[in-house]
C-alpha positions as CSV (number, residue, x, y, z in Angstrom):
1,X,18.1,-0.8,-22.3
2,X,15.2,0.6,-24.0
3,X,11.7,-0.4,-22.9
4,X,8.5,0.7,-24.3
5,X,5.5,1.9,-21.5
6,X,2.2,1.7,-22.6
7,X,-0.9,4.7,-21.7
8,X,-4.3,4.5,-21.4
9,X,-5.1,4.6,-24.8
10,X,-2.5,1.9,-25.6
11,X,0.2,4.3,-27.2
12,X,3.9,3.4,-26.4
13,X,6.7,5.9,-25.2
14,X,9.9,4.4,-25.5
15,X,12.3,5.2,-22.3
16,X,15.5,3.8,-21.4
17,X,16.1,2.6,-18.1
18,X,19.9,1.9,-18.7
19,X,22.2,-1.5,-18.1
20,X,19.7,-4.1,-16.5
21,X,22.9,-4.9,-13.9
22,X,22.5,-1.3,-12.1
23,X,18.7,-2.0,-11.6
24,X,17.9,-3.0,-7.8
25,X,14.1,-3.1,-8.7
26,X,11.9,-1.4,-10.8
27,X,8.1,-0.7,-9.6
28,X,5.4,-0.5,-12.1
29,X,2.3,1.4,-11.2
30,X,-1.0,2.2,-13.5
31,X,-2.6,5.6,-12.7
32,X,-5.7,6.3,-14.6
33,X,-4.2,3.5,-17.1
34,X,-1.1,4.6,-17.8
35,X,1.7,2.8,-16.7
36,X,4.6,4.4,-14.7
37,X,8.1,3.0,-14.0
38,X,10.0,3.9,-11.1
39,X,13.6,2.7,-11.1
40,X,15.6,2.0,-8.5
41,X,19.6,1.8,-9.3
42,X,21.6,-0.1,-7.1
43,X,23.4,3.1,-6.4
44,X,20.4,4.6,-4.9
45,X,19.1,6.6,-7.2
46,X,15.9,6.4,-8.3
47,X,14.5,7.8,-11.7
48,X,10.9,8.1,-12.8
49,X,9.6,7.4,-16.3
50,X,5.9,8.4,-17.2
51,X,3.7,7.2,-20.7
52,X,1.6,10.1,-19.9
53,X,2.4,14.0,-20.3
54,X,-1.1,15.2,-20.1
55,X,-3.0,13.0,-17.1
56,X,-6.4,15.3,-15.7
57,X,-6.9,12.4,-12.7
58,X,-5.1,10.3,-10.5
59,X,-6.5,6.5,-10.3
60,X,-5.1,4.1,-8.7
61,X,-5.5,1.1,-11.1
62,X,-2.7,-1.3,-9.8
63,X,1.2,-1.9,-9.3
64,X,4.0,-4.5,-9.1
65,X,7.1,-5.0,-8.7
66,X,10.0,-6.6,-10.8
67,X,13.1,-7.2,-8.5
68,X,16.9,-8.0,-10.0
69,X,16.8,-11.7,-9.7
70,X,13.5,-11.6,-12.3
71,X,15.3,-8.4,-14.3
72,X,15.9,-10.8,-17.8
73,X,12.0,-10.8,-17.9
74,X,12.9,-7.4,-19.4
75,X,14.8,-8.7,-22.4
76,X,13.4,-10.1,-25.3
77,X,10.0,-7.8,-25.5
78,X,8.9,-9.9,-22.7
79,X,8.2,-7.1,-21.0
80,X,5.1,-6.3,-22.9
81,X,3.8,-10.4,-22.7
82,X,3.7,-9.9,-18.6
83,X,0.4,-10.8,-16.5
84,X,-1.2,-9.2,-13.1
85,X,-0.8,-11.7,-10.8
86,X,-4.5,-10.8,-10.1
87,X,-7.4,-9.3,-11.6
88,X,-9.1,-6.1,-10.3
């Protein structure tokens, strides 16, 4: 499946993560705003996919996680209508 991750300035990298049925979980974490997708297959590996190429600091900003049994949010572009399930 291809899935677009956003960086700070808002620009999209398209990266695909592969057949949503392998996908244990995938973790989401925004360093110095750009998002990061770690994916973990439910073979074990584990691939990383980064919207920035050219990042001079690392800031924590936030994380989350989506597990399998919430993996359709994925479909659809709804991917890109998700909320933080808290502010900063």
């Amino acid at each position: 499946m291809l899935i677009r991750i956003l960086d700070y300035a808002g620009e999209s990298t398209q990266v695909d993560i592969g057949d949503l049925s392998t996908i244990n979980h995938i973790d989401l974490d925004v360093i110095t705003g750009d998002e990061i997708l770690i994916v973990e297959y439910k073979n074990g590996e584990i691939k990383t996919f980064d919207s920035a190429s050219d990042r001079c600091a690392d800031y924590f900003d936030n994380s989350y996680t989506v597990y399998s049994n919430s993996i359709d949010l994925l479909k659809d572009d709804l991917w890109l209508a998700r909320k933080s399930s808290y502010d900063w």
